[in-house]
TIZAFI-410717 format. One line per field, with one value per residue (C-alpha): x, y, z; residue in three letters. Coordinates in steps of 0.5 Angstrom, whole numbers, always signed. Last residue first. Layout:
REM residues N
xx: [X;...]
yy: [Y;...]
zz: [Z;...]
r: [ALA;...]
END
This chain:
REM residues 505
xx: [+126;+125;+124;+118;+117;+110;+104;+97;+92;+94;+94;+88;+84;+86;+86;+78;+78;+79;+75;+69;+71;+71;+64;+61;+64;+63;+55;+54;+48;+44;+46;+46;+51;+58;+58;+54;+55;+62;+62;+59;+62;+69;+67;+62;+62;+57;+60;+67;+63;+58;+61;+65;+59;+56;+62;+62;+54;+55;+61;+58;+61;+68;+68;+68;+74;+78;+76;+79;+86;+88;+87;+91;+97;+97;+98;+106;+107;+107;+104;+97;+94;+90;+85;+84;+82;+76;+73;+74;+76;+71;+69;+77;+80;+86;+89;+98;+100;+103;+104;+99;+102;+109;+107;+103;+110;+114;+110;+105;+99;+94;+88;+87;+87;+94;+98;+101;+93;+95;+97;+90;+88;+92;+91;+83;+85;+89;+83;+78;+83;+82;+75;+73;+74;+80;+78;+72;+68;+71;+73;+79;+81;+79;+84;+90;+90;+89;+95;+100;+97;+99;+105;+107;+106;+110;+115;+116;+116;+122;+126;+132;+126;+125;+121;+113;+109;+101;+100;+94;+92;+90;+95;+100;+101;+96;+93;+99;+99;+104;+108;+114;+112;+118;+114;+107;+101;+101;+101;+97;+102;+98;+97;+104;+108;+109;+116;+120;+116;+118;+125;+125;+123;+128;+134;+130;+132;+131;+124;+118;+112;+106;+100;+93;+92;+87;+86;+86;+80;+76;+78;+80;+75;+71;+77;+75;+69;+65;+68;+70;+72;+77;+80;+83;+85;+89;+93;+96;+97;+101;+105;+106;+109;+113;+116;+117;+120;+125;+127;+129;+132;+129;+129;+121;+114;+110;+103;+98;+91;+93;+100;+106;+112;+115;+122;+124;+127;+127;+126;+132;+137;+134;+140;+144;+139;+139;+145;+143;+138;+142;+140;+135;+136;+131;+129;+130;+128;+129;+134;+134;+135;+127;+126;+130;+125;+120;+122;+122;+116;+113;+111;+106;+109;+107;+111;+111;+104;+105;+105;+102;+102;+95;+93;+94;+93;+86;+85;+87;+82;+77;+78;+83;+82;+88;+89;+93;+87;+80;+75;+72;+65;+66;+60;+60;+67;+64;+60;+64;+68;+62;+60;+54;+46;+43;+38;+43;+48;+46;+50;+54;+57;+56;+51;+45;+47;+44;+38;+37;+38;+32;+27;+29;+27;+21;+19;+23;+19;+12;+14;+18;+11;+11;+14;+14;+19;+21;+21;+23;+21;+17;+19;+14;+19;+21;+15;+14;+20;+19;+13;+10;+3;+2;-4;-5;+1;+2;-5;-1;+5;+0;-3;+3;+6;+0;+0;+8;+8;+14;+17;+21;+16;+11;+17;+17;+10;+11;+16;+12;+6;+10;+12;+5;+2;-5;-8;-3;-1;-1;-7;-2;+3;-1;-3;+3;+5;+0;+1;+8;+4;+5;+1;-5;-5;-11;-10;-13;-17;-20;-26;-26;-25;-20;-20;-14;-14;-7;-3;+4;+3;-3;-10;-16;-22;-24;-29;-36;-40;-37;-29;-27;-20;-16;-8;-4;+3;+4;+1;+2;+0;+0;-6;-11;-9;-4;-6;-1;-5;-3;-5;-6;-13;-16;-20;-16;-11;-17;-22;-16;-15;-22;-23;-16;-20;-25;-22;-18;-25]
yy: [+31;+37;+35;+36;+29;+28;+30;+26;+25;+31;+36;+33;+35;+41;+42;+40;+45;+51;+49;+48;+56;+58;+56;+58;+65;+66;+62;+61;+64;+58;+52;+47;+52;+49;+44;+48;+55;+55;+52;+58;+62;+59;+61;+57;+56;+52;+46;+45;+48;+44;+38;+40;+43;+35;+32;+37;+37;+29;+29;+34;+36;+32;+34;+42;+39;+37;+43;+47;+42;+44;+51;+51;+47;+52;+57;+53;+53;+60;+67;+64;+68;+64;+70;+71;+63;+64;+70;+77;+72;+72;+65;+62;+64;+60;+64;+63;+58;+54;+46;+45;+50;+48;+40;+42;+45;+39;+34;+28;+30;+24;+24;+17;+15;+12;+16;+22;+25;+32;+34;+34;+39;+44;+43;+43;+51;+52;+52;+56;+61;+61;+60;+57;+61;+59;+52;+53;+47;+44;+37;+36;+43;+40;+34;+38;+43;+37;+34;+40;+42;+36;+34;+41;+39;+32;+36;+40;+35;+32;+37;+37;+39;+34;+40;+41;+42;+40;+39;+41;+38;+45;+44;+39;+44;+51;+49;+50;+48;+51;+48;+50;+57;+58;+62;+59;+61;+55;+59;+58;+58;+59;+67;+69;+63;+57;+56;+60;+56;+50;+52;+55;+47;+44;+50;+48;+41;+35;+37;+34;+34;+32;+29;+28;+21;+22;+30;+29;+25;+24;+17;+21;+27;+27;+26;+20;+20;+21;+28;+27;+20;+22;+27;+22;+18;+22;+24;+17;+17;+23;+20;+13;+18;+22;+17;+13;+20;+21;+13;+15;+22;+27;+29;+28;+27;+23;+21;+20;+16;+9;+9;+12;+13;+18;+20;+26;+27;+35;+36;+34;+30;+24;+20;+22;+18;+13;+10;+9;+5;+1;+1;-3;-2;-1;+6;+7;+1;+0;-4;-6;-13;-13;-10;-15;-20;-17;-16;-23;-24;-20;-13;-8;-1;+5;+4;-3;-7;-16;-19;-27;-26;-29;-26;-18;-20;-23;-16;-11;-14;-13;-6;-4;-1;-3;-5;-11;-13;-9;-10;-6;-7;-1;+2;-1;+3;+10;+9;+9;+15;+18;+17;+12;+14;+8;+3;+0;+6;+13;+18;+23;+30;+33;+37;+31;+28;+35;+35;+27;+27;+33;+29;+23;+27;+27;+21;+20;+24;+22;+15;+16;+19;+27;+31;+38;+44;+42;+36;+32;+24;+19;+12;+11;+11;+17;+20;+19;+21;+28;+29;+35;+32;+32;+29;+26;+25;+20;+17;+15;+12;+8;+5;+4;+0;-3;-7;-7;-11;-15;-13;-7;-4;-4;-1;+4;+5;+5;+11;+15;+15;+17;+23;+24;+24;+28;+20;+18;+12;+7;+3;+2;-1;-7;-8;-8;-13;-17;-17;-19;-25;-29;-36;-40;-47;-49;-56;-61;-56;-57;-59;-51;-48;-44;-36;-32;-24;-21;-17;-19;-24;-27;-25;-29;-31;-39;-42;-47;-43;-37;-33;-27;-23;-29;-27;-31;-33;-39;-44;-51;-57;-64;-65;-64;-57;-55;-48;-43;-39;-31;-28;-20;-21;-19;-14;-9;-8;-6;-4;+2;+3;+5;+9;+13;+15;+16;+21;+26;+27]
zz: [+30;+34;+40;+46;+48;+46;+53;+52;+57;+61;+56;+52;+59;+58;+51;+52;+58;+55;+48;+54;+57;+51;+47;+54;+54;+46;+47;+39;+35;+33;+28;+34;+36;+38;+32;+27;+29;+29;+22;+19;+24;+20;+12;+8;+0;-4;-6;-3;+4;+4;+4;+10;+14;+13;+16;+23;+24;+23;+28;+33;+40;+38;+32;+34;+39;+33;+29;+34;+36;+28;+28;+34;+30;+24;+30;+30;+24;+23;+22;+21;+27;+32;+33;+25;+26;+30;+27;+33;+38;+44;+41;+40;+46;+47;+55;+54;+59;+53;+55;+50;+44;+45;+45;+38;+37;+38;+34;+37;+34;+34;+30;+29;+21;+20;+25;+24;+24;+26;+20;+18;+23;+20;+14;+15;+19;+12;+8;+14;+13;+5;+4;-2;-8;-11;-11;-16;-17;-10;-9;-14;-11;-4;-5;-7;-1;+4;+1;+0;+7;+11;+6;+9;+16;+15;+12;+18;+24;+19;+22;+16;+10;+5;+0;-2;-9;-10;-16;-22;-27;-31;-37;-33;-27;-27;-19;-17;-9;-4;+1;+5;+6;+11;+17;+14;+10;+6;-2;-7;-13;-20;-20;-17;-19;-22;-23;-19;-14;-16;-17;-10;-7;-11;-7;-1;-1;-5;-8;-8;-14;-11;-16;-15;-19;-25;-27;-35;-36;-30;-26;-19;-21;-15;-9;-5;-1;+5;+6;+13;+12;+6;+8;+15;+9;+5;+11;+11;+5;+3;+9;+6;-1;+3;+6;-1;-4;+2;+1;-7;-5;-7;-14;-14;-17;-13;-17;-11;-10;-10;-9;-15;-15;-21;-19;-23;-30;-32;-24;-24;-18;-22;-25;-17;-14;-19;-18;-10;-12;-17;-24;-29;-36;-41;-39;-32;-28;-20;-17;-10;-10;-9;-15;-20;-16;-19;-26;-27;-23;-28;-25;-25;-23;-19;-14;-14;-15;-18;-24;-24;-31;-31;-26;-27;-35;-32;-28;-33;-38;-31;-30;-24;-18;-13;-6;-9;-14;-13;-19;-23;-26;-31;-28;-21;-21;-24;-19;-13;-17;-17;-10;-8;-8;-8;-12;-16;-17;-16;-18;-11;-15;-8;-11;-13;-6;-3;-8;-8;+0;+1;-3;+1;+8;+6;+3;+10;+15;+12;+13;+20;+23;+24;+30;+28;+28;+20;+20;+27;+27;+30;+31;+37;+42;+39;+40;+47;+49;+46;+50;+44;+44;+51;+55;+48;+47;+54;+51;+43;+49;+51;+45;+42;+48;+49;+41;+42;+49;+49;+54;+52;+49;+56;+59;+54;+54;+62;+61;+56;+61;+66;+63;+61;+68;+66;+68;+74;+73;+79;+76;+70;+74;+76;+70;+67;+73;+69;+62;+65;+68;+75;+73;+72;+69;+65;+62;+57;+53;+46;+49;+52;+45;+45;+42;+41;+41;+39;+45;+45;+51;+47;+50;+51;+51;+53;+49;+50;+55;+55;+57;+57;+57;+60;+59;+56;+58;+55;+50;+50;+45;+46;+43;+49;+49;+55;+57;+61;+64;+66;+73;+74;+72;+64;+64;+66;+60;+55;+60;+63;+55;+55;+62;+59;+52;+56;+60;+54;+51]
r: [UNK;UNK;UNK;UNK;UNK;UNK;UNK;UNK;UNK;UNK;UNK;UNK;UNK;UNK;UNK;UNK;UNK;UNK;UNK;UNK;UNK;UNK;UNK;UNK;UNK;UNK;UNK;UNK;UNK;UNK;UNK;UNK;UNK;UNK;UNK;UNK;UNK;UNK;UNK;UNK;UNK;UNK;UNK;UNK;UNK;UNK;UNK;UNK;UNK;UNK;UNK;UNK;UNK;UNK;UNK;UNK;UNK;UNK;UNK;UNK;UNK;UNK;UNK;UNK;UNK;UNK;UNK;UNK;UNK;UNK;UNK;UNK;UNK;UNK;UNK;UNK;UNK;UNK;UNK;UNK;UNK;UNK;UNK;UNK;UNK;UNK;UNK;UNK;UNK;UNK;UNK;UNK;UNK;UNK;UNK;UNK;UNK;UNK;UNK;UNK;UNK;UNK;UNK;UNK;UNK;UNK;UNK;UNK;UNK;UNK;UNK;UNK;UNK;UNK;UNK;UNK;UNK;UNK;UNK;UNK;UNK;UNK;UNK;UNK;UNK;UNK;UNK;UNK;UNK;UNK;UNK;UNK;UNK;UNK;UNK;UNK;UNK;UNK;UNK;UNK;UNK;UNK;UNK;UNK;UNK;UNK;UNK;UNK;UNK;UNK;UNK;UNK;UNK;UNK;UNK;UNK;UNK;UNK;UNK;UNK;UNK;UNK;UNK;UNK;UNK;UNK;UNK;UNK;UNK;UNK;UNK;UNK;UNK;UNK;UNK;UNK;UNK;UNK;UNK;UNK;UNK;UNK;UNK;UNK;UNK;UNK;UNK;UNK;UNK;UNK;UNK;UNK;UNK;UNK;UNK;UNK;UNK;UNK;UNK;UNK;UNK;UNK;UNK;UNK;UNK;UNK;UNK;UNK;UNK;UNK;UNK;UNK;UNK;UNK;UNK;UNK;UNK;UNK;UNK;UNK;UNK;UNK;UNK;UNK;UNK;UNK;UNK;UNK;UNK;UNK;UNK;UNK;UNK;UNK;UNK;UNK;UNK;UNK;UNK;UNK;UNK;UNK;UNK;UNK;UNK;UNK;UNK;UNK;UNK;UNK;UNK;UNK;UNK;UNK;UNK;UNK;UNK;UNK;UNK;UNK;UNK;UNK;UNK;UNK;UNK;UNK;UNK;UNK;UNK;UNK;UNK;UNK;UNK;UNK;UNK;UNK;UNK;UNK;UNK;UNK;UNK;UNK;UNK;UNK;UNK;UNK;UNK;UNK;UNK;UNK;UNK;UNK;UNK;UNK;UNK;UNK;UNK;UNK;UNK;UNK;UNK;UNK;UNK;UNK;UNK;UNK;UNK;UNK;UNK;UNK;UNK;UNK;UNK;UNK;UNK;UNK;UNK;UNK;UNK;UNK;UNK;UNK;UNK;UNK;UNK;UNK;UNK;UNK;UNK;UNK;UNK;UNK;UNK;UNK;UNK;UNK;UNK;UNK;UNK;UNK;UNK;UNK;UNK;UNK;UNK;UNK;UNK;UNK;UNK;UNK;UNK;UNK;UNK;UNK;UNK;UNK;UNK;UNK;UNK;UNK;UNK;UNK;UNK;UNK;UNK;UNK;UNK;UNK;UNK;UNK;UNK;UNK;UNK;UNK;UNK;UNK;UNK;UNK;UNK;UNK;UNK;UNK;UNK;UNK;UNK;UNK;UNK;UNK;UNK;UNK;UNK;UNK;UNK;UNK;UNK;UNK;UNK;UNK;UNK;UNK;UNK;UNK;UNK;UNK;UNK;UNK;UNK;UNK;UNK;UNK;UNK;UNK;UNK;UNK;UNK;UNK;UNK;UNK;UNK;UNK;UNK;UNK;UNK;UNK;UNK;UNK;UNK;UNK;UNK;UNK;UNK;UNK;UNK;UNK;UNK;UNK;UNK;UNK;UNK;UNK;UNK;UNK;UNK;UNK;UNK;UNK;UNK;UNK;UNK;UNK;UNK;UNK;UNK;UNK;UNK;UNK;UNK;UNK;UNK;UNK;UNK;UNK;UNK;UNK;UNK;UNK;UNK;UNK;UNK;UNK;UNK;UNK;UNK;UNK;UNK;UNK;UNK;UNK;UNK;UNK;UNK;UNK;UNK;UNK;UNK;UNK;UNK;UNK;UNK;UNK;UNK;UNK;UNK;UNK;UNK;UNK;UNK;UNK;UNK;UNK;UNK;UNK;UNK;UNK;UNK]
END
């Protein structure tokens, strides 16, 4: 059967000559690049340069211009073709495509199947896809493929929304018909009184130009009056009356300092964002009643911070696995809200580690259905990456110890370890680093396999091999000696591109 069907496309494309008319009709009208199949007494025959069948009476005709045509270098390339090539086949369709040629295209690339009816090339070129093992037409694999998204959207807490599956909070907007002022959301009431007013954001406050210009003086409200910065530094050395900076995403309660509150504030940010890309969205329960903004309560020093832990203890302090314990989430404060509780540390590169991990531990308790049941290492492995990110959304370690771990001679497995982030340890800081440099190379080898395991894992659960498996593997056993000597000469080549000044501050 195989041989006909070749004879017959060789008679399609090799009954024409290997030369192109451009034809000027007795009104004016010129047509190029056809191709003549067959021609009668009263007509020419022929073929458009994309393969559509075009009849011309001969009175019509003022003109015929013969001329060199890509229908016809095609011709010539397809003689040259051998019939059980498949591979080249597949490359002249493509090429045939590329020109313009998408009735030929198809059909050779339909001969190059026929000789191998797996040639990958062939199918891609003709818009087939994968489902399940086999190659199906892209039709068959999107209805397909839209049942396997509505489940998968239906987990992630994802609605639709006009047509598309979109984030709850998303939803939630188009819902309320929200609007965006000064990089926040509000709901349109809000946003003529905003207006209106001419009230401006700070800190967690609309302002009326009046007030505003009390703040930039550098005066903050307490109650009715408006005091010093400086002043209020000493008002809010409790915890019993913080300072309450608010951003888009975050409600800081603090007795630090105002401007270590503020820092702390832009820090929670910055690596909200990188949470935020990876998973897709905002955390789930950003307009639920009683959860809102994700809360850090910042102590002014050790002393603060041991209060905080004093407070939420035992079974409501979740603990960073670190030498200082310098941050925990508690997922009890505010009757279930849930805060995420670090301290201003004298070595900042501390404090922004802490941050780190009290924002990525926050986030995934407003993500995960049961945020104590996700895995706890491969938790503190997300932190460690997080923290990594010290510019807004470019993963860039840039701290003491990372440049301790890189210029470390020590061997990094990770594939012979006996699970990837027992071998790092958790003992300090510093391992938390490491965790951080393996997920960025597991990123590196597969971006949607890596996003996609993080979905899952806030909703079904997964630990470290699950993860290993599906950016190193492809979803298959890992090669442990393949996957080290790759991930060694990541850091290598990391090393040498990028060296921090190894301080501490």
């Amino acid at each position: 059967m195989r041989k006909p069907i070749l004879l017959a496309l060789c008679s399609l494309l090799l009954s024409s000559v290997a030369l192109a008319d451009d034809v000027t009709m007795t009104n004016g009208k010129v047509y190029k690049d056809l191709t003549l199949v067959k021609e009668t007494k009263t007509a020419y025959i022929y073929l458009t340069h994309a393969g559509r069948r075009m009849t011309l009476s001969k009175k019509s005709v003022q003109k015929v211009e013969p001329k060199p045509t890509v229908r016809g270098e095609l011709q010539e390339r397809l003689k040259k073709v051998g019939r059980r090539d498949a591979d080249a086949l597949a490359d002249l369709g493509v090429w045939a495509d590329g020109k313009g040629m998408g009735k030929d295209a198809k059909s050779i690339l339909r001969k190059a199947l026929s000789v191998d009816r797996d040639h990958v090339k062939a199918h891609e070129a003709l818009g087939d896809r994968m489902l399940k093992g086999k190659w199906v037409r892209e039709a068959v694999w999107k209805k397909a493929r839209a049942k396997e998204l509505e489940k998968q959207y239906a987990a992630w807490g994802w609605e639709q929304s006009n047509g598309e599956w979109v984030p709850g909070t998303v939803a939630h907007r188009a819902d309320k018909q929200y609007v965006q002022v000064q990089g926040h959301w509000v709901d349109p009431k809000t946003a003529k009184k905003i207006a209106a007013k001419n009230l401006s954001f700070a800190e967690g406050a609309w302002l009326e130009p009046d007030e505003k210009a009390k703040f930039d003086e550098g005066l903050r409200k307490h109650g009715k009056r408006w005091l010093s910065i400086e002043d209020l530094d000493e008002v809010h050395v409790d915890f019993q009356d913080p300072w309450i900076v608010e951003t888009v995403h975050f409600e800081i309660h603090s007795n630090a300092k105002h401007k270590d509150t503020l820092w702390v504030s832009r820090l929670a940010e910055i690596f909200y964002k990188p949470l935020q890309e990876i998973f897709g969205e905002e955390h789930r329960d950003l307009y639920a009643k009683g959860k809102g903004k994700i809360v850090l309560n910042v102590g002014r020093g050790v002393k603060s911070y041991n209060f905080l832990g004093g407070t939420y203890g035992h079974s409501n302090r979740t603990a960073h696995k670190s030498s200082g314990y310098g941050a925990f989430y508690a997922p009890a404060w505010g009757e279930g809200r849930g805060a995420g509780c670090t301290y201003v540390h004298g070595d900042r590169n501390w404090v922004e580690v802490w941050v780190a991990n009290v924002v990525t531990h926050a986030f995934i308790a407003r993500m995960a259905p049961r945020y104590e049941d996700t895995h706890e290492k491969t938790l503190e492995a997300l932190s460690g990456y997080i923290a990594g990110f010290s510019k807004e959304g470019i993963y860039h370690p840039t701290r003491w110890f990372h440049w301790r771990y890189l210029d470390s001679a020590t061997e990094r497995p990770i594939g012979r370890a006996t699970t990837t982030f027992d071998r790092i340890g958790y003992r300090t800081e510093h391992t938390l680093q490491q965790a951080g440099f393996v997920l960025h190379f597991l990123r590196s080898k597969n971006e949607k396999a890596f996003t996609d395991y993080w979905r899952t894992y806030v909703t079904k659960g997964a630990d470290d091999a699950a993860l290993l498996a599906a950016c190193f593997g492809d979803g298959q056993a890992v090669d442990k000696d393949q996957l080290d000597a790759e991930f060694g000469a990541f850091l290598k080549d990391h090393k040498a591109k990028f060296k921090p000044a190894p301080n501490r501050q």
